[in-house]
Backbone as CSV, one residue per row, in Angstrom:
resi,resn,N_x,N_y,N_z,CA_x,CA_y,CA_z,C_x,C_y,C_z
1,UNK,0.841,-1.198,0.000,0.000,0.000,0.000,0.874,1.245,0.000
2,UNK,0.648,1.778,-1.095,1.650,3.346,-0.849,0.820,4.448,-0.236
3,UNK,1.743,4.983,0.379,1.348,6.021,1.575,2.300,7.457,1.754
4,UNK,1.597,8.647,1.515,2.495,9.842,1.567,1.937,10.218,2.867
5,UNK,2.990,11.067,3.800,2.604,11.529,5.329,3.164,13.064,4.868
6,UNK,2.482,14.467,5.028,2.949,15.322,4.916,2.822,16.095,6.038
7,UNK,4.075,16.590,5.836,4.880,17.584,7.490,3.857,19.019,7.452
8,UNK,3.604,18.920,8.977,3.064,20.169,8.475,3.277,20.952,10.425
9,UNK,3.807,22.591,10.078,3.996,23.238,11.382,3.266,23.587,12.143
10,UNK,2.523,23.012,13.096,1.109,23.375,13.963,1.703,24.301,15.016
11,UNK,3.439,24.274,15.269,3.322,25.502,16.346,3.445,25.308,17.722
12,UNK,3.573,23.932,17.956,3.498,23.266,19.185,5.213,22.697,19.537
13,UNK,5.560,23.532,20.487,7.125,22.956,20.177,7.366,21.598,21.014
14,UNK,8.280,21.303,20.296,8.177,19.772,21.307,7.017,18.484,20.492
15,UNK,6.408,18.931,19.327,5.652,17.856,18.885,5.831,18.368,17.295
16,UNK,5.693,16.994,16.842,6.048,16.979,14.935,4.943,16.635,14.636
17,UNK,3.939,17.187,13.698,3.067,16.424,13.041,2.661,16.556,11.462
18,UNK,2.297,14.910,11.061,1.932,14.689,9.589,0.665,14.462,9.469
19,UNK,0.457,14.405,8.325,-1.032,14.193,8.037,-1.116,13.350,6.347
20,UNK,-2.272,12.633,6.735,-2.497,11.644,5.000,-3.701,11.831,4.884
21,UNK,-4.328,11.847,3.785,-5.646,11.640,3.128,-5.966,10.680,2.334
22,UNK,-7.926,10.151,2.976,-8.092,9.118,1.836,-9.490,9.161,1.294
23,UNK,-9.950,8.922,0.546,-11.353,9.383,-0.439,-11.578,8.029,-0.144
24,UNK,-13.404,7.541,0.477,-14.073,6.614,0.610,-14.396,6.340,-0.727
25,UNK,-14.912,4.815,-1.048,-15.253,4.381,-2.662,-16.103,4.431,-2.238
26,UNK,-17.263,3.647,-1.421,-17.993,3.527,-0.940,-19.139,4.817,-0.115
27,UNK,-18.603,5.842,0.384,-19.451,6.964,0.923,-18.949,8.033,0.064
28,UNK,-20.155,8.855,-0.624,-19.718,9.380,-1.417,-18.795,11.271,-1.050
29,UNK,-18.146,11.349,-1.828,-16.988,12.331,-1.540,-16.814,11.940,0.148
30,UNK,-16.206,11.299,0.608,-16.046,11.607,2.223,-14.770,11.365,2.667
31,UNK,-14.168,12.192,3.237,-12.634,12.298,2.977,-12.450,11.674,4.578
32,UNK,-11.124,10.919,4.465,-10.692,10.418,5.742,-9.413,11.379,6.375
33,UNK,-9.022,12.181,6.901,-8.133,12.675,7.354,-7.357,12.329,8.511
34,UNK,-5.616,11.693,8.252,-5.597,10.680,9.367,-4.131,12.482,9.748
35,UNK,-4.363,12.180,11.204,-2.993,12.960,11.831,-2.260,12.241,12.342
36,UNK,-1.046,12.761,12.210,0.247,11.755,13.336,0.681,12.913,14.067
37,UNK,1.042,12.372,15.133,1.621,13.477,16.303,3.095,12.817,16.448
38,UNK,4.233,13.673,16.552,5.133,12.892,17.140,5.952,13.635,18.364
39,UNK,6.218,12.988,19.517,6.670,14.007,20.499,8.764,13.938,20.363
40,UNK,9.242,15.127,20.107,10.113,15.310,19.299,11.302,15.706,20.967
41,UNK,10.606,15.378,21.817,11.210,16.114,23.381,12.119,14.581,23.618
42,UNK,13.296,14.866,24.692,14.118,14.248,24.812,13.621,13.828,26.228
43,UNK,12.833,14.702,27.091,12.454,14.397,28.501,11.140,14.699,28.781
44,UNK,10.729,15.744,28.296,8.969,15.859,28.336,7.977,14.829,27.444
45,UNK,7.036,14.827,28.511,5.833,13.577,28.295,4.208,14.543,27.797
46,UNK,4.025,14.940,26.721,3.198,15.329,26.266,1.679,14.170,27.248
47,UNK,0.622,15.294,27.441,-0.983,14.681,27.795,-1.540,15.242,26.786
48,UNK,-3.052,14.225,26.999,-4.577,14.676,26.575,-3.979,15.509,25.330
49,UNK,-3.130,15.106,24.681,-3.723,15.514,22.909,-4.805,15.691,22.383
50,UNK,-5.415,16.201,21.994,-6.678,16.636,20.806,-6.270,17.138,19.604
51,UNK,-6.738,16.572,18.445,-7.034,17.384,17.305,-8.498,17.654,16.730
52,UNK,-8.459,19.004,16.211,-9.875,19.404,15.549,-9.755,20.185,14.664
53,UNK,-10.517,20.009,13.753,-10.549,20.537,12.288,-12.046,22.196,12.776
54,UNK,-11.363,23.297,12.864,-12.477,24.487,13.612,-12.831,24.871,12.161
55,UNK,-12.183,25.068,11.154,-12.718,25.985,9.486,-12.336,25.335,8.700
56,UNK,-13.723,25.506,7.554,-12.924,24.958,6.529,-13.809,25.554,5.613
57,UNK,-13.308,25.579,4.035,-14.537,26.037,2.762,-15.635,26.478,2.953
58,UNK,-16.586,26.833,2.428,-17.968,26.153,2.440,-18.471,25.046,1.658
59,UNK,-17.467,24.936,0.742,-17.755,23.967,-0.088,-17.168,21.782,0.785
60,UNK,-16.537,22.666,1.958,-16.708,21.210,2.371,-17.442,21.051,3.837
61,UNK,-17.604,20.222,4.407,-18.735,19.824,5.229,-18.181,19.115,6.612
62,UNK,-17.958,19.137,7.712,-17.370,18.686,8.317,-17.906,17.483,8.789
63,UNK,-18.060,16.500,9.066,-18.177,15.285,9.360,-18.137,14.817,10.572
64,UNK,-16.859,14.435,11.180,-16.256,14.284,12.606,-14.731,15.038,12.581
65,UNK,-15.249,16.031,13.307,-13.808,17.110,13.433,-13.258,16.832,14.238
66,UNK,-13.308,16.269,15.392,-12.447,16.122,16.312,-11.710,14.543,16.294
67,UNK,-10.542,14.762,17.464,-10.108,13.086,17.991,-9.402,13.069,18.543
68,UNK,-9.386,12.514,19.481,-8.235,12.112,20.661,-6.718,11.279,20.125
69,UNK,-5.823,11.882,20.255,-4.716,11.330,19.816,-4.132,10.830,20.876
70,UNK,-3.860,11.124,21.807,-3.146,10.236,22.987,-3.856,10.798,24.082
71,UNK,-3.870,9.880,25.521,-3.931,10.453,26.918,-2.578,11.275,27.384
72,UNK,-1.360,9.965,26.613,0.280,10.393,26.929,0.888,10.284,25.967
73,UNK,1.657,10.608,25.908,2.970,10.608,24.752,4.411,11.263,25.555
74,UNK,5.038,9.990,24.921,6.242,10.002,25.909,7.579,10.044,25.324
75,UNK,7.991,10.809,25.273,9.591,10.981,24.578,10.187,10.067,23.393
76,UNK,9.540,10.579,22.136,10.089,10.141,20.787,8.708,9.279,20.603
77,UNK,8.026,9.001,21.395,6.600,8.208,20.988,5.959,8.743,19.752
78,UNK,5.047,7.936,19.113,4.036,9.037,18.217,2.575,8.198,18.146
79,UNK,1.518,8.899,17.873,0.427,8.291,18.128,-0.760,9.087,16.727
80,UNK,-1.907,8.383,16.326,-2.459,8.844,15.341,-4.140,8.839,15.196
81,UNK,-4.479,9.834,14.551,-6.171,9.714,15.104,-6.405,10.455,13.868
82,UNK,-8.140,10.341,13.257,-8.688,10.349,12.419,-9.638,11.242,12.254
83,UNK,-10.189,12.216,11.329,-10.836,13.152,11.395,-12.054,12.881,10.158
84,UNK,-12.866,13.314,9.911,-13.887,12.888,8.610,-14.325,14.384,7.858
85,UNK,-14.704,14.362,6.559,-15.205,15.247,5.911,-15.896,15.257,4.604
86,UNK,-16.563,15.850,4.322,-16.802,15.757,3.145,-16.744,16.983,2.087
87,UNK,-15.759,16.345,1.086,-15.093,17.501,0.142,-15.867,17.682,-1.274
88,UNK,-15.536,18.459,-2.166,-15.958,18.937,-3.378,-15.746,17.360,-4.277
89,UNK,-16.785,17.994,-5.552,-16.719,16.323,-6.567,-15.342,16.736,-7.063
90,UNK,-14.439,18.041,-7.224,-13.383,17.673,-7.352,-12.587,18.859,-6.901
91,UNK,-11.273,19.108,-7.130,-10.270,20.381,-6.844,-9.855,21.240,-7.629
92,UNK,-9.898,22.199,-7.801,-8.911,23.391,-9.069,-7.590,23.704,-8.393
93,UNK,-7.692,23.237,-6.827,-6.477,24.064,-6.413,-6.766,23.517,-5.056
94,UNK,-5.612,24.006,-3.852,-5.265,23.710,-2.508,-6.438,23.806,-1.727
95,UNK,-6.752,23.906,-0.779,-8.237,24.268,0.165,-7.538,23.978,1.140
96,UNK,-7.846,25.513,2.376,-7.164,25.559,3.401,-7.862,25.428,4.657
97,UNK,-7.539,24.457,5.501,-8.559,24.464,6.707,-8.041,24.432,8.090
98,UNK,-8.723,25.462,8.966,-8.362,26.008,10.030,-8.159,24.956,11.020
99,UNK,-7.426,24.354,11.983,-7.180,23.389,13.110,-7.034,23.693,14.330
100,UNK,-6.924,23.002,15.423,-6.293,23.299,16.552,-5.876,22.015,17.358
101,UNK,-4.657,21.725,17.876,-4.098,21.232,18.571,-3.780,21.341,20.415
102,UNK,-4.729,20.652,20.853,-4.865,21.041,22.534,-4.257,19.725,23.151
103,UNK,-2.732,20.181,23.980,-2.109,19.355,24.964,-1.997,19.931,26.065
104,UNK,-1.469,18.980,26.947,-1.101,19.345,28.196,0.429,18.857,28.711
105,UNK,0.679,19.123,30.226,1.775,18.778,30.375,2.217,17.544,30.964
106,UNK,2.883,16.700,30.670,3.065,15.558,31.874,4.556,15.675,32.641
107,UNK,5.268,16.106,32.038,6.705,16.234,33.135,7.715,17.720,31.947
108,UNK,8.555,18.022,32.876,9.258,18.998,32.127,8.550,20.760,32.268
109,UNK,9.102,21.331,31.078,8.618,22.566,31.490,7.693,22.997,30.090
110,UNK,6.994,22.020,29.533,5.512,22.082,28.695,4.479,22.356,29.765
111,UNK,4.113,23.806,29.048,2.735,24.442,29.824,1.558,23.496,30.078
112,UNK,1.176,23.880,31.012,0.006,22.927,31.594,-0.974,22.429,30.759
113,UNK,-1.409,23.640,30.439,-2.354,23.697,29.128,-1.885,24.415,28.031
114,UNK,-2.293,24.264,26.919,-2.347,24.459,25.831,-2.341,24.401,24.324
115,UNK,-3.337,25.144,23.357,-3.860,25.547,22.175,-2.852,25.890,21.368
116,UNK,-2.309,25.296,20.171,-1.923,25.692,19.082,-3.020,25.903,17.679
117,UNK,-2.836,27.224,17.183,-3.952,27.208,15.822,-3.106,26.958,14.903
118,UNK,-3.656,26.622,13.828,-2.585,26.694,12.463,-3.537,26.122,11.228
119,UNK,-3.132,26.306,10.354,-3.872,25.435,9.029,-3.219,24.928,8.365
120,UNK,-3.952,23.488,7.509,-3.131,22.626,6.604,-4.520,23.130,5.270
121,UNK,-2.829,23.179,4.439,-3.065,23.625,2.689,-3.790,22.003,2.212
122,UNK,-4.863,21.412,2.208,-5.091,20.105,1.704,-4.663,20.333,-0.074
123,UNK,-3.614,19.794,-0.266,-3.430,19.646,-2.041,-4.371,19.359,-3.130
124,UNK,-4.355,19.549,-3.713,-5.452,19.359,-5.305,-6.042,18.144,-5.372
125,UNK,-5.061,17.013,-4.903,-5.113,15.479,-5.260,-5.221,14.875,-4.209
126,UNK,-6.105,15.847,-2.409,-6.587,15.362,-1.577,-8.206,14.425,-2.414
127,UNK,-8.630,15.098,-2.959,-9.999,14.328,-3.388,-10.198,13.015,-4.531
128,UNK,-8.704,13.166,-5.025,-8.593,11.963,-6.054,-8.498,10.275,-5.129
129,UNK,-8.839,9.495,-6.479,-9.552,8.071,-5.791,-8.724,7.285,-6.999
130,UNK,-8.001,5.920,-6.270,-7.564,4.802,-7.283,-8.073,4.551,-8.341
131,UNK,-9.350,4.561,-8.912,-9.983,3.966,-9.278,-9.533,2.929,-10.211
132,UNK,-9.970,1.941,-10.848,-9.649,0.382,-11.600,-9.284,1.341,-13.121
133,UNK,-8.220,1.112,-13.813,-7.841,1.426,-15.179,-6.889,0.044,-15.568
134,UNK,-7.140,-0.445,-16.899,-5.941,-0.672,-17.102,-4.942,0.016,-18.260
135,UNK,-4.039,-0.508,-19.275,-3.088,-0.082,-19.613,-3.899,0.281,-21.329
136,UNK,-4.890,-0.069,-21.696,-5.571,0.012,-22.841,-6.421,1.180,-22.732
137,UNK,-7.085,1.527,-21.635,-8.021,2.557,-21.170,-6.941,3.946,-20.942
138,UNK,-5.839,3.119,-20.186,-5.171,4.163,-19.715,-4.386,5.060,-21.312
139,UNK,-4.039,4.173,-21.880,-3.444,4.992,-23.840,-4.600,5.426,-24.079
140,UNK,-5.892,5.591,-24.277,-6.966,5.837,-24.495,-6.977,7.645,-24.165
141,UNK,-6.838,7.034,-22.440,-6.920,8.975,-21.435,-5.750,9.332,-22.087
142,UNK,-4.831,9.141,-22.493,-3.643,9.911,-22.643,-3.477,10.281,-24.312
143,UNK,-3.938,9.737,-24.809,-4.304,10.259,-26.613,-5.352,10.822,-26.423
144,UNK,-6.080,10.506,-25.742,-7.564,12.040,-26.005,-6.902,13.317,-26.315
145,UNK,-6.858,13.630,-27.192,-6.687,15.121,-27.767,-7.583,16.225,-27.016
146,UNK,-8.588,15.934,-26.273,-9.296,16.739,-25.348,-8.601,17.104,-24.066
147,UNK,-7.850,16.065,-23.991,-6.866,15.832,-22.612,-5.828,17.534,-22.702
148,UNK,-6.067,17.704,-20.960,-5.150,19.021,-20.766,-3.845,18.295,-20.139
149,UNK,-2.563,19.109,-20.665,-1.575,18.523,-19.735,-0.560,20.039,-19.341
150,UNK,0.192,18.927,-18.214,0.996,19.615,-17.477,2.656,18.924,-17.149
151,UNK,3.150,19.871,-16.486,4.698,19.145,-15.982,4.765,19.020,-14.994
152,UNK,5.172,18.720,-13.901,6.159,18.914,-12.764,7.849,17.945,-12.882
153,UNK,8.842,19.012,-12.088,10.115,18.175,-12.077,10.336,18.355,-10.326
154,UNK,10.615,17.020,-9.455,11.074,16.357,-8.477,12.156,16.213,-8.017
155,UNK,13.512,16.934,-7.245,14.597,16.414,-6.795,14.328,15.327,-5.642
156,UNK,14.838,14.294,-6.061,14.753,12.902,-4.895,15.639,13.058,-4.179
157,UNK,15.403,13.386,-2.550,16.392,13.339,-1.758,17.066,11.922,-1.110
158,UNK,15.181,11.730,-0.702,15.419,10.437,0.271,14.451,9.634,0.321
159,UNK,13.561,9.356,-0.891,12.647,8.693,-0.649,13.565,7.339,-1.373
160,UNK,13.239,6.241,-0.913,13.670,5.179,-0.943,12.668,4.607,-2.509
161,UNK,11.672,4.879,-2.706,10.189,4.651,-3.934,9.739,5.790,-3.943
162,UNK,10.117,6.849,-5.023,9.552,7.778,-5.661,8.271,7.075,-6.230
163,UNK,8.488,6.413,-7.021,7.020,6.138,-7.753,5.960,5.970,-6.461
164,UNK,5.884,4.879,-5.378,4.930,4.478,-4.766,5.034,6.200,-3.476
165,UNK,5.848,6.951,-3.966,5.265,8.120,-2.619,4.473,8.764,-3.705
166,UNK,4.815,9.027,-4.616,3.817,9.890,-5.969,2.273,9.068,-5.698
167,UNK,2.220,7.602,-5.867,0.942,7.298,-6.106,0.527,7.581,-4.846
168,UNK,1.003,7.216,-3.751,0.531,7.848,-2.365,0.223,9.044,-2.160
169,UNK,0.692,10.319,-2.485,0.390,11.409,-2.398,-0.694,11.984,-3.286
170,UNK,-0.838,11.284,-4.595,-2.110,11.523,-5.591,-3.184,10.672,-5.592
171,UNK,-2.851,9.649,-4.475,-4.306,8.696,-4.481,-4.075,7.373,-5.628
172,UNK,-3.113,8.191,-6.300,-3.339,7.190,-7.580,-2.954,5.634,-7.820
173,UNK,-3.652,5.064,-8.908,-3.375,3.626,-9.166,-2.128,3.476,-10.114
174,UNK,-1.440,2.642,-9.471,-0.286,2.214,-10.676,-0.619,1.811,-11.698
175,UNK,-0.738,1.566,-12.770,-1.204,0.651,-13.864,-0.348,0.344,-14.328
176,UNK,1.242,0.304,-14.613,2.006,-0.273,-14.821,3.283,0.415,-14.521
177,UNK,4.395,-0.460,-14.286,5.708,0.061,-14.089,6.470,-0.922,-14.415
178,UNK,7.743,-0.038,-14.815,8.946,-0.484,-15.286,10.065,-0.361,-15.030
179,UNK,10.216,-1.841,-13.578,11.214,-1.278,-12.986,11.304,0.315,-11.569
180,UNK,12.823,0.174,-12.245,12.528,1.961,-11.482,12.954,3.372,-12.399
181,UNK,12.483,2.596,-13.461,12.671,3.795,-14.652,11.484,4.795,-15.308
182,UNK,9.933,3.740,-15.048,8.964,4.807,-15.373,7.822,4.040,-14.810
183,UNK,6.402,4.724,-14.506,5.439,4.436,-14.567,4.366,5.184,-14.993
184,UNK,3.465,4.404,-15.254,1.871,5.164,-15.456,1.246,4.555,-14.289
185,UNK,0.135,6.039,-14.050,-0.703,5.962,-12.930,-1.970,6.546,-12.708
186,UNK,-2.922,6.115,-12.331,-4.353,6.901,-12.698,-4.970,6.986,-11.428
187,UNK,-6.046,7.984,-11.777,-6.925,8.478,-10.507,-7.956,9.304,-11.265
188,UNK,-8.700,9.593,-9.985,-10.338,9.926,-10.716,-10.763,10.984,-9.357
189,UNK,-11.587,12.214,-10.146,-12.113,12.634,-8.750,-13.680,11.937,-8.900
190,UNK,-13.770,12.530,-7.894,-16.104,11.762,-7.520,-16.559,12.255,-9.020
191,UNK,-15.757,13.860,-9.172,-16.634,14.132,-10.827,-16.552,13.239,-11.694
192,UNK,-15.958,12.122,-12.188,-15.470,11.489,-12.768,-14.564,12.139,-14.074
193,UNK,-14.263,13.134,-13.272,-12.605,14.076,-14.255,-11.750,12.788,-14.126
194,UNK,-11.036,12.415,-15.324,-9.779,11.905,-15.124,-8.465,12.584,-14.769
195,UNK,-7.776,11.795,-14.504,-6.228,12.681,-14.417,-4.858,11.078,-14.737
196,UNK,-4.262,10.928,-15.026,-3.193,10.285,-15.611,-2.039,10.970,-15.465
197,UNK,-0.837,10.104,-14.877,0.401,10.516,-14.731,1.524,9.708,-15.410
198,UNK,2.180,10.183,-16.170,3.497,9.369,-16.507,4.815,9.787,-15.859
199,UNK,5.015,9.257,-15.036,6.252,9.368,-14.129,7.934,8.718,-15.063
200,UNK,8.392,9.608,-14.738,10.118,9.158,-15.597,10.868,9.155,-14.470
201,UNK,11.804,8.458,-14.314,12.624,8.740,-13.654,14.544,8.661,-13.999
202,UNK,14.911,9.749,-13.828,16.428,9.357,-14.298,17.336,10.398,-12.717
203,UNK,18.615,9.437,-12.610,19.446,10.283,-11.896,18.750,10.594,-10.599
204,UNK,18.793,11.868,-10.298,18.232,12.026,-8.966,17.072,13.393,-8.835
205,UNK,16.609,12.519,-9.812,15.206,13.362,-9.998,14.119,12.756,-10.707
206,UNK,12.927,12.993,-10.935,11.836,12.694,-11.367,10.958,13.587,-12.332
207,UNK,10.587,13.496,-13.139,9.513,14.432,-14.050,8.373,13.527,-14.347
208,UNK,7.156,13.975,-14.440,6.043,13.811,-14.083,5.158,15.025,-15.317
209,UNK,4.748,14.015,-16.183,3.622,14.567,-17.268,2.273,14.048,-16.834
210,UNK,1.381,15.242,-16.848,0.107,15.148,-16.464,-0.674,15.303,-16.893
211,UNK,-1.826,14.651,-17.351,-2.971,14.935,-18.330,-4.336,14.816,-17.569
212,UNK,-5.183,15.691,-17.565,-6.626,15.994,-17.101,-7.795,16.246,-17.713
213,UNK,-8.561,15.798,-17.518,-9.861,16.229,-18.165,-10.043,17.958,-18.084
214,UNK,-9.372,18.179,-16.756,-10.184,19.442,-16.960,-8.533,20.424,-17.077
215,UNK,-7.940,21.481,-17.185,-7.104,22.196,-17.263,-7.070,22.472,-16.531
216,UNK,-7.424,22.843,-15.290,-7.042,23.582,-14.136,-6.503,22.742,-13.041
217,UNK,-7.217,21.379,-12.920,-6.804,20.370,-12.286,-4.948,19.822,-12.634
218,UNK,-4.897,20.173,-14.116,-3.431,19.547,-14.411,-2.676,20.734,-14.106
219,UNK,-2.918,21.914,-14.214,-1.762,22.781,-13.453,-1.726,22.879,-12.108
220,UNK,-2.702,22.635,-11.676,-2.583,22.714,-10.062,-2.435,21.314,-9.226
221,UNK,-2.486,20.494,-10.129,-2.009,19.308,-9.344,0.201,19.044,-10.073
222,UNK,-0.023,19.495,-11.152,1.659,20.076,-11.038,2.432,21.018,-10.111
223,UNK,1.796,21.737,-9.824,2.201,23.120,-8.285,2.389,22.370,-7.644
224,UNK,1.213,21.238,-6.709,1.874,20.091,-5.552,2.694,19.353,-6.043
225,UNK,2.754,18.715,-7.229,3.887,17.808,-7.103,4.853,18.379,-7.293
226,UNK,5.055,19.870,-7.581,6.464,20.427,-7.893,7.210,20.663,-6.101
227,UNK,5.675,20.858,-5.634,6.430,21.604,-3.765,6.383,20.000,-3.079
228,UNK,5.825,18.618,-3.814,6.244,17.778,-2.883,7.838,17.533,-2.428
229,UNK,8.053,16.861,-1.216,9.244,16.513,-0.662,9.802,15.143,-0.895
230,UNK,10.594,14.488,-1.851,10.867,13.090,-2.315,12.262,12.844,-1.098
């Protein structure tokens, strides 16, 4: 299963946290939003974690905003909890939603209480879904002459599988690969917009051609993959 975790600064010193997204097949548009907390302290014991999702669009719907991430968390520990929503049939661009992070203290000199605010940028290709393609359908999306495309280029630092953090971070289905030299990969929003990726890879970098049903979706899902972190 490929899986992207993205870093994001809530403001809380002494704790690291990521976040992943996943689009239900089954409930329609309903986004799963998972958080990771990690306590980054060498001697302090983070309490009573909370996360909650306080703003967001209007165009999305909140679901279950809140969740308990730990009672404790204890020096280098990390712990993870789940949030629900329901998003647009698809994305033109980022959607930013307001949070808050409420701990307490268990040893050390972390305040008793307290609230961090902050917001996570959800990417273009939070709402995209695996969906089933294969390699005949998939030449099909990619010769449509209707098809919009785009670029992004990738410096690989340290990801060990560029390809499987790409399909992780876009939702998307592999439909074939070769090796560790290229793949194709597909995804779908609820609109049933397509989107198709051909991933290259040479040296210590990656480029990434993108084709969409709709044009706005392929430049703005190139912007994230240009600011992802490999």
């Amino acid at each position: 299963k490929n899986e992207y975790w993205t870093s994001v600064s809530c403001g809380a010193k002494g704790l690291r946290m990521e976040f992943k997204s996943l689009v239900s097949t089954s409930k329609k548009q309903q986004l799963k939003l998972a958080v990771r907390i990690r306590n980054k302290s060498s001697k302090d014991t983070f309490s009573n974690l909370e996360f909650s999702i306080t703003g967001a669009p209007s165009d999305w719907k909140l679901k279950s905003a809140n969740t308990q991430i730990a009672a404790s968390l204890a020096p280098g520990a990390s712990e993870e909890g789940v949030v629900s929503l329901v998003g647009p049939a698809s994305m033109g661009g980022p959607a930013s939603i307001t949070c808050a992070l409420k701990y307490g203290k268990g040893s050390g000199l972390v305040p008793e209480e307290a609230t961090a605010n902050f917001d996570i940028a959800l990417p273009t290709t939070t709402m995209l879904m695996p969906n089933p393609m294969d390699m005949s359908g998939f030449a099909g999306i990619c010769g449509n002459g209707m098809m919009a495309g785009a670029s992004a280029r990738i410096k690989v630092k340290s990801a060990s599988d560029p390809v499987g953090a790409i399909a992780g971070f876009t939702h998307a289905r592999i439909v074939e690969r070769e090796s560790k030299k290229a793949a194709s990969l597909y995804a779908q929003f609820p609109s049933g917009d397509h989107v198709a990726l051909l991933v290259k890879l040479k040296d210590k970098s990656v480029t990434i051609d993108i084709k969409a049903s709709v044009a706005a979706h392929a430049r703005a899902i190139a912007a994230d993959l240009t600011n992802m972190a490999l």
